[in-house]
Structure formats: structure tokens, C-alpha cells
C-alpha positions as CSV (number, residue, x, y, z in Angstrom):
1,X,79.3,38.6,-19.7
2,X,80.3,36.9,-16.8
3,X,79.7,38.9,-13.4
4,X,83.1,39.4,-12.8
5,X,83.6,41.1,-16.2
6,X,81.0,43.3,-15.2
7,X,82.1,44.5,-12.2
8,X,85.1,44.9,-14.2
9,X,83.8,46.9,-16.8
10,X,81.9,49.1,-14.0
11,X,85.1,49.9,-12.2
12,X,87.2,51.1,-15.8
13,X,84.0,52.8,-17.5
14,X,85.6,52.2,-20.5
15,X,81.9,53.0,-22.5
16,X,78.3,54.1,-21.2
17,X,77.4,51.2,-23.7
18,X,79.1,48.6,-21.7
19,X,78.2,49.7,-18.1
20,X,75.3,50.3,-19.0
21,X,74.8,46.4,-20.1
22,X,77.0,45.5,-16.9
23,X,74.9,47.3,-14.7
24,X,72.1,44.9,-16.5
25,X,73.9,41.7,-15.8
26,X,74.3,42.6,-12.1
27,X,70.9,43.4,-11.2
28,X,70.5,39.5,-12.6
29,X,73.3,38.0,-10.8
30,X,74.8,40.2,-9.0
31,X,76.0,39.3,-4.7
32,X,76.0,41.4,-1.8
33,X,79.3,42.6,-2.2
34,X,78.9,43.7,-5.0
35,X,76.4,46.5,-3.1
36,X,79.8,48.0,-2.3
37,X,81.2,48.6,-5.6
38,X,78.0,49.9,-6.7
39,X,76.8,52.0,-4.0
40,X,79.6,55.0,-4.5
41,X,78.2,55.3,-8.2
42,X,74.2,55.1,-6.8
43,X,74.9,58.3,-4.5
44,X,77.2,60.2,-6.4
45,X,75.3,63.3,-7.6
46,X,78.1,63.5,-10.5
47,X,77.1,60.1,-11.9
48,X,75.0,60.7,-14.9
49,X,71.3,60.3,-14.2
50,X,70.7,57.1,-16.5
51,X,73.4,54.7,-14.8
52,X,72.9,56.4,-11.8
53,X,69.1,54.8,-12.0
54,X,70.5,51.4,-13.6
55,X,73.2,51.3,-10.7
56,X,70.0,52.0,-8.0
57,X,68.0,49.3,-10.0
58,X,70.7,46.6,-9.4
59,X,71.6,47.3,-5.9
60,X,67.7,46.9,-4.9
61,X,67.7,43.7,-7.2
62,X,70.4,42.3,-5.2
63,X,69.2,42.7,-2.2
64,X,65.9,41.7,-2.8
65,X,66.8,38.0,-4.5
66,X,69.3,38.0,-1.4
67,X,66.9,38.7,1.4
68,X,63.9,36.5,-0.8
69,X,66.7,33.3,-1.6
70,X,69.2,33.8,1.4
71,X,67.4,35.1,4.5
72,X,68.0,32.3,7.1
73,X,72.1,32.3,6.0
74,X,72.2,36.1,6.7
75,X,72.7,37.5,10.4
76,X,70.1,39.4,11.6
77,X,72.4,42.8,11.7
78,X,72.8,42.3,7.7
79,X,69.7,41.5,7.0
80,X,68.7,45.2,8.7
81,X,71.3,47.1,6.7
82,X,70.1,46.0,3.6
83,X,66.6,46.3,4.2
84,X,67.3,49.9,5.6
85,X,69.4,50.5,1.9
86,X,66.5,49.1,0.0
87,X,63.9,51.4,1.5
88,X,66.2,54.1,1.4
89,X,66.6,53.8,-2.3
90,X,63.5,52.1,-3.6
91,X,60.4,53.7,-2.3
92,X,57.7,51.1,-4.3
93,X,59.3,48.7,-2.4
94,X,56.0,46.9,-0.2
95,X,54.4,46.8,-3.7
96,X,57.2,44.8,-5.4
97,X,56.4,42.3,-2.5
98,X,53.3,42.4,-2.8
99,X,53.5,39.9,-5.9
100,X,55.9,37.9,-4.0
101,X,53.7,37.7,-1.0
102,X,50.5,36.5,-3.0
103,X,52.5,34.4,-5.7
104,X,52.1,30.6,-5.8
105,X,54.9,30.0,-4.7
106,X,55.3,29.3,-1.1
107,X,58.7,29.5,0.1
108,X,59.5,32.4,-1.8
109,X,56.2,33.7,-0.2
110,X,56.9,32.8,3.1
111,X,60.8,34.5,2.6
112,X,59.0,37.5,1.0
113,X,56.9,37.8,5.0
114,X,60.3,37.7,6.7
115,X,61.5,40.4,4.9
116,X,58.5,42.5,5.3
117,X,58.8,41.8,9.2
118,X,61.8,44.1,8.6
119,X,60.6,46.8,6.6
120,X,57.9,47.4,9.2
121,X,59.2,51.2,9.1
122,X,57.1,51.7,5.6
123,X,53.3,52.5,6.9
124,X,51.5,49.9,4.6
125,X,53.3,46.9,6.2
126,X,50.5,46.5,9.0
127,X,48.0,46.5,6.8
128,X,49.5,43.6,4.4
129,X,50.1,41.9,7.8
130,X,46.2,42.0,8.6
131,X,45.4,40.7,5.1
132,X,47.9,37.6,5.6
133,X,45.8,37.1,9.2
134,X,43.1,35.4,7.0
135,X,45.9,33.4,4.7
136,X,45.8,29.3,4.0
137,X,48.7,28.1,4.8
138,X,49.0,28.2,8.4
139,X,53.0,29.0,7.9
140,X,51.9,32.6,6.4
141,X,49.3,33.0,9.1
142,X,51.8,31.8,12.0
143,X,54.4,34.3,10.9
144,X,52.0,37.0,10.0
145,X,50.8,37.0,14.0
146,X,54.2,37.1,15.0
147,X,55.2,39.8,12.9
148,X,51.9,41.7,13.8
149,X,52.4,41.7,17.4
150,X,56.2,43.3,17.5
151,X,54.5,46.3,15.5
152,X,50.9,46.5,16.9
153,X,50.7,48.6,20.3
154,X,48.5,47.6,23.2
155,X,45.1,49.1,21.7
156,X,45.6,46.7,18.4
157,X,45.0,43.6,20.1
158,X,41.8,42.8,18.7
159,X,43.5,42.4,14.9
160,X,45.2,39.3,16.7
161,X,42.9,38.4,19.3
162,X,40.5,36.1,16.8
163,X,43.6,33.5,15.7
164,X,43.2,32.3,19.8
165,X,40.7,30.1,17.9
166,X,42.8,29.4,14.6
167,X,42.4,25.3,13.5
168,X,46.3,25.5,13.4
169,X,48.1,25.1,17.0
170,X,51.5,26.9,15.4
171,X,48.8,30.2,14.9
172,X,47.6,29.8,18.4
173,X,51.1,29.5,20.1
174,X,52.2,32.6,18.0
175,X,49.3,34.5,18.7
176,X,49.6,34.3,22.5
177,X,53.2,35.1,22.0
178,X,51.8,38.5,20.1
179,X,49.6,39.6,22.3
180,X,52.3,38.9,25.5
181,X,54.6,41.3,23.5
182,X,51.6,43.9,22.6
183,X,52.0,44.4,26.6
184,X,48.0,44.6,27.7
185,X,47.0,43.3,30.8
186,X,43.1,43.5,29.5
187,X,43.7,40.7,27.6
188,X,44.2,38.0,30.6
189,X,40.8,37.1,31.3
190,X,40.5,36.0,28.2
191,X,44.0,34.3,28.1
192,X,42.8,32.5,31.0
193,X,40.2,30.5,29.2
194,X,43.2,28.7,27.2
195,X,45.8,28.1,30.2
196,X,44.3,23.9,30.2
197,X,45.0,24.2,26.3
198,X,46.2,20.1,25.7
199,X,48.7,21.5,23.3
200,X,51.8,22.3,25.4
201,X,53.6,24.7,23.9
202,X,50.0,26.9,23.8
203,X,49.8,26.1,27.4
204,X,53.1,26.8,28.5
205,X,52.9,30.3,26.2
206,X,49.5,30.8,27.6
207,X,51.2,30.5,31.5
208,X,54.1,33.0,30.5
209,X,51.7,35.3,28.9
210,X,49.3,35.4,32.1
211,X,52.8,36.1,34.4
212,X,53.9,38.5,32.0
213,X,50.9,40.6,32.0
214,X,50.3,40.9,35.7
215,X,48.7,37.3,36.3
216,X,50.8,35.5,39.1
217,X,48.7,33.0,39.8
218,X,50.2,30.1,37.6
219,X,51.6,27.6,40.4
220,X,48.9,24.9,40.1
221,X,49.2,24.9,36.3
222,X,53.0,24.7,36.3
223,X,52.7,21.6,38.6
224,X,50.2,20.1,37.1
225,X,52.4,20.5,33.9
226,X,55.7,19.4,35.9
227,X,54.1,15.9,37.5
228,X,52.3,15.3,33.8
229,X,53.1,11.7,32.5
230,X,53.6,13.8,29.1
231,X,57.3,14.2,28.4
232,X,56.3,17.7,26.4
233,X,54.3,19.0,29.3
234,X,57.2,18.5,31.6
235,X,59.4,19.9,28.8
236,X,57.3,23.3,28.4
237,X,56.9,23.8,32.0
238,X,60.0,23.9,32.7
239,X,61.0,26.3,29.6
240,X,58.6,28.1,31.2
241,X,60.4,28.4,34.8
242,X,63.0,29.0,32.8
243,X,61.7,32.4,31.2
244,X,60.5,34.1,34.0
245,X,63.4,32.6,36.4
246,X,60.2,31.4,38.8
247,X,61.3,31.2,42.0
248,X,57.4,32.1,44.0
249,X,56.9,28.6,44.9
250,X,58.6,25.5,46.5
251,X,56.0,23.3,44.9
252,X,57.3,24.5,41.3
253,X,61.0,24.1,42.3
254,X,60.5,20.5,44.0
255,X,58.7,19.6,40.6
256,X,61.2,20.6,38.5
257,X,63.4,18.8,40.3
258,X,61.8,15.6,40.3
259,X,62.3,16.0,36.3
260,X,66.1,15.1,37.0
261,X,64.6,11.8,37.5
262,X,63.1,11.7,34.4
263,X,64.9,9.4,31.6
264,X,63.7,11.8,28.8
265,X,66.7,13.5,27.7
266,X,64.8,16.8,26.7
267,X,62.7,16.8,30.2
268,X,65.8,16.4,31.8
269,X,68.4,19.2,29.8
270,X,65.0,21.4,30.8
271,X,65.1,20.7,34.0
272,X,68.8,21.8,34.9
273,X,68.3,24.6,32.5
274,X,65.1,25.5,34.6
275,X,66.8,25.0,37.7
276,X,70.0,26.6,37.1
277,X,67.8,29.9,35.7
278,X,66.2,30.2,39.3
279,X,69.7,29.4,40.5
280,X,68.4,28.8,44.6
281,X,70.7,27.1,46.9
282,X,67.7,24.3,46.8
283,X,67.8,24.5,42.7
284,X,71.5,23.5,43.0
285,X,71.1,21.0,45.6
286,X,68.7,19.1,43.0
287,X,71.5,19.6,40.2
288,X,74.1,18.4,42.3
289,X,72.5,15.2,43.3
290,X,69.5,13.9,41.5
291,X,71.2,15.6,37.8
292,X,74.1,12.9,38.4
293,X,71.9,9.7,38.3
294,X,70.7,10.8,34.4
295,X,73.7,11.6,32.1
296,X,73.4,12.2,28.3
């Protein structure tokens, strides 16, 4: 039975015999909109109770081989609704992961993490997160830290705090970005330590981190960034005037505008990006002339 003759068998309920088979294919290879036709006969407290369970069965096995084989080609709003239908209908949910999550096989493992990131709702999700802290493959821990630090509040940081000194620079960059978003200014001394980190996305997470949290003093490491002879340190700086919109010194803004001069096509997009984010009539000045001499 193909999965249109399923569907089409569902919709005439000809026999409980052959929806009940249907309902079997679906669950198998069944799409999203498919949830649609199915979810009238899941709620309906008419339905009898067996294909009423079949139909909830199939509607969670869609989604989950959608959200496991499909995430990155569904838009974030879709990806919520059927996460929200899933928990709502399938309450063992986290543990069914759980076998994705510690299977051998690492993109579906690494899909299976995305999608908990949006089932952080069920109360076991922190605690799998923890767990995946201590992971081997440094794309499990990276997300892991990520997803910890949009759920953890600012008295968690210390479940983060101890990747600062992971061997992988992805974990370290996501870590800072965690604890920025966990909001707690006690963490900046120890932030501090890392602002000369040689990596530059660390260092130029570490500087927007330290801002973030109450720590303005970040103009001689932005220019020393800026006037680097490292394309990617002038490239992160300037992402980072960018974030905040840093307009406290004169120093920063004449750097960044020195990077127009730069024949690096990233340094320089940064750099108009950077300037045109502060938007000063001395930011524009430097668009206006020295952002005509490079054109990509």
C-alpha cells in the first residue's frame, strides 16, 4: 500500500482492518501533511480507542523522522508546532530520544540534540543536556552548551563554566556565548582571563560577553583586534562593534575604519557592516570615502 492509498483508505473507512494497516503504513512513511488528515481522528473522543492510539502512534512517528531527517529544511515556527504536538500527545517522548541521542550514529544524534533544544519544556531535558557536557564528539558538546545556556538561569553557571577549558575551540566559543545569555555578571572575572584567547571568535565572544555583563572596559582589546595583521581578528572585531552598535570610543571607530582599506573582502563587508551599525556622522564619513577605493 502506497501512502497515498493509505491516506485514502483513512479518509473512506471502508474496514477497521484496512485503517488499521493504513494507519501502520503512515507511521512508516508518512509526511507532515499528512499530520492534518490524521490529527481530527487522534482528538476525536468518538474515534474508537484502538485507531485512535494507531492514529496518535503515526502522527508522533511523523514528526519525529521529520524533525530527526529534516530539521535544518524546516522553519523554526514549524519545527515548534510539531514539537509542541509531539509532547502534547506522546508523553515518553525524552526517552524515545534517548536511544537516538546515545546511538552510533552521529548525525542522526546530533539531529536528535536539536530537537531536544526544543522540547526544553519536559523537566528531564536539562539533565540529558549535563550528561552530553562530558560527550566525544565536540559537535554534541558544542551544541549541548548552547542549548544548556538558553534554559539554565543565572545560578546554573557552574554546569557550563568547566567547558572554558574544553580541547575543542567550537565548545569554548559556545560556552561563552552560554554563560553571556545565562545573564550573571559574577562570571566576568573569570571571563576576563580569556579576553587574549588567540582564537578569534572566542576572543571576540569573550569581549561581547564582558560588555554584555557590565564590563565596559573592552577598547584596548577591540583595537588591538582591529590593527591585528590577522584578517580573522579584524573580522571578529568588527562583528563585535557590530553587536553592541559601539560607539564609546574614537579609537574603535577610527580602527574600523582603517579596515575599508583592507583588501580582505570579509574584513572589509565587516567593516561597513560595523560602521553602518554605530551609524555616526564620522562612521559614514569612512563609508563614503575610504568604502569606495575597495569594491567586491
Amino acid at each position: 500500500m502506497t501512502r497515498e492509498e493509505a491516506l485514502s483508505e483513512i479518509k473512506q473507512f471502508r474496514s477497521v482492518e484496512n485503517v488499521v494497516f493504513a494507519m501502520r503504513i503512515l507511521a512508516k512513511i508518512g509526511t507532515v501533511a499528512d499530520i492534518f488528515t490524521l490529527m481530527p481522528i487522534a482528538t476525536n473522543n468518538t474515534t474508537n480507542p484502538s485507531i485512535k492510539k494507531l492514529t496518535t502512534d503515526a502522527i508522533c512517528s511523523i514528526i519525529k523522522e521529520s524533525l530527526l531527517t529534516r530539521f535544518n529544511e524546516l522553519t523554526p515556527d514549524m519545527r515548534q508546532k510539531l514539537a509542541t504536538i509531539l509532547q502534547t500527545l506522546d508523553s515518553k517522548i525524552i526517552n524515545d530520544l534517548g536511544k537516538d541521542l546515545f546511538s552510533g550514529d552521529n548525525e542522526r544524534r546530533l539531529s536528535a540534540l536539536q530537537m531536544l533544544g526544543i522540547l526544553k519544556r519536559h523537566p528531564h531535558v536539562k539533565d540529558i543536556l549535563v550528561k552530553l557536557l562530558q560527550d566525544k564528539d565536540t559537535k554534541i558538546r558544542a551544541t549541548a552548551t548552547t542549548l544548556l545556556g538558553k534554559m539554565t538561569g543565572p545560578n546554573d553557571q557552574h554546569l557550563v563554566l568547566m567547558l572554558l577549558g574544553d580541547d575543542d575551540k567550537r565548545v569554548r566559543a559556545n560556552t561563552v556565548e552560554a554563560l553571556e545569555s545565562m545573564g550573571n555578571s559574577e562570571v566576568v572575572p573569570i571571563l576576563v582571563q580569556y579576553r587574549k584567547d588567540p582564537n578569534n571568535r572566542i576572543r571576540g565572544n569573550i569581549l561581547k560577553a564582558l560588555y554584555n555583563l557590565g564590563y565596559p572596559d573592552i577598547e584596548e582589546d577591540l583595537v588591538d583586534m582591529l590593527t591585528s595583521t590577522e584578517p580573522l581578528q579584524k573580522a571578529s572585531a568588527l562583528w563585535v562593534v557590530t553587536q553592541l552598535k559601539y560607539k564609546s570610543s574614537q579609537k574603535v571607530i577610527d580602527a574600523a575604519g582603517s579596515c575599508l582599506l583592507c583588501d580582505n573582502k570579509m574584513v572589509h563587508r565587516n567593516a561597513e557592516a560595523a560602521l553602518t551599525a554605530v551609524g555616526t556622522p564620522r562612521c559614514m564619513g569612512y563609508i563614503n570615502y575610504l568604502g569606495r577605493i575597495f569594491r567586491y
